[in-house]
N, C-alpha and C positions, 0 to 999 in steps of 0.2 A: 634755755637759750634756743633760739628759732635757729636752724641750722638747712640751708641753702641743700637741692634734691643737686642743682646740679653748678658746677664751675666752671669757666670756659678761659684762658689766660692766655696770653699770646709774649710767645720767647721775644726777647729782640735787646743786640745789643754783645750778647757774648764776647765776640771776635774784636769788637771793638774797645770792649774792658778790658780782656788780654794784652792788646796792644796799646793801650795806654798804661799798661803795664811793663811794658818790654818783652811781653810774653808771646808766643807763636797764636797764632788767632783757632786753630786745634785745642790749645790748653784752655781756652774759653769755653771751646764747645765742653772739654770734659768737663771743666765746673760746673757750667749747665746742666749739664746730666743729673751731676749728682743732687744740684739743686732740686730737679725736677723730682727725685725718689725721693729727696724728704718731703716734698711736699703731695705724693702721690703717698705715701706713708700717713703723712696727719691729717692724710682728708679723708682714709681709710678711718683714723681712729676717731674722729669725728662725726661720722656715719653720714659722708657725702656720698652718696652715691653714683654719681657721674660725675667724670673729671675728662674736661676736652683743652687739648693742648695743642696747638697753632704753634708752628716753628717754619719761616718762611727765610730763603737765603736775600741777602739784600742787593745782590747783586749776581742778576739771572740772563741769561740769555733772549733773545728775540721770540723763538722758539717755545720756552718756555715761559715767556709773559703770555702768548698768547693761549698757552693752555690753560693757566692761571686765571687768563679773563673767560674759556669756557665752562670755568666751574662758578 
């Protein structure tokens, strides 16, 4: 099996599944988390060797959209 040098995956959505849970939009972020270690775990056993993870808030201030737009 051809197995990818590098992964790139973008978070989105947590705070949102919490809360359509009835859950505090925090309790999403930690499921995210630990999501995120298993899968920084099987790309480990895998032999991916770069793994880039993108986790952006969806609701940012003025301030910092425009930083956002200088990167």
């Amino acid at each position: 099996m051809n197995v990818p040098q590098h992964i790139a995956i973008i978070l989105d959505g947590n705070g949102r599944w919490a809360k359509a849970k009835g859950m505090p939009r925090n309790y999403g972020h930690a499921q995210g988390s630990k999501n995120v270690e298993k899968i920084c775990e099987e790309a480990w056993r895998m032999g991916i060797k770069y793994l880039t993870v993108y986790a952006f808030q969806q609701k940012i201030g003025a301030a910092r959209k425009m930083k956002l737009r200088l990167l």
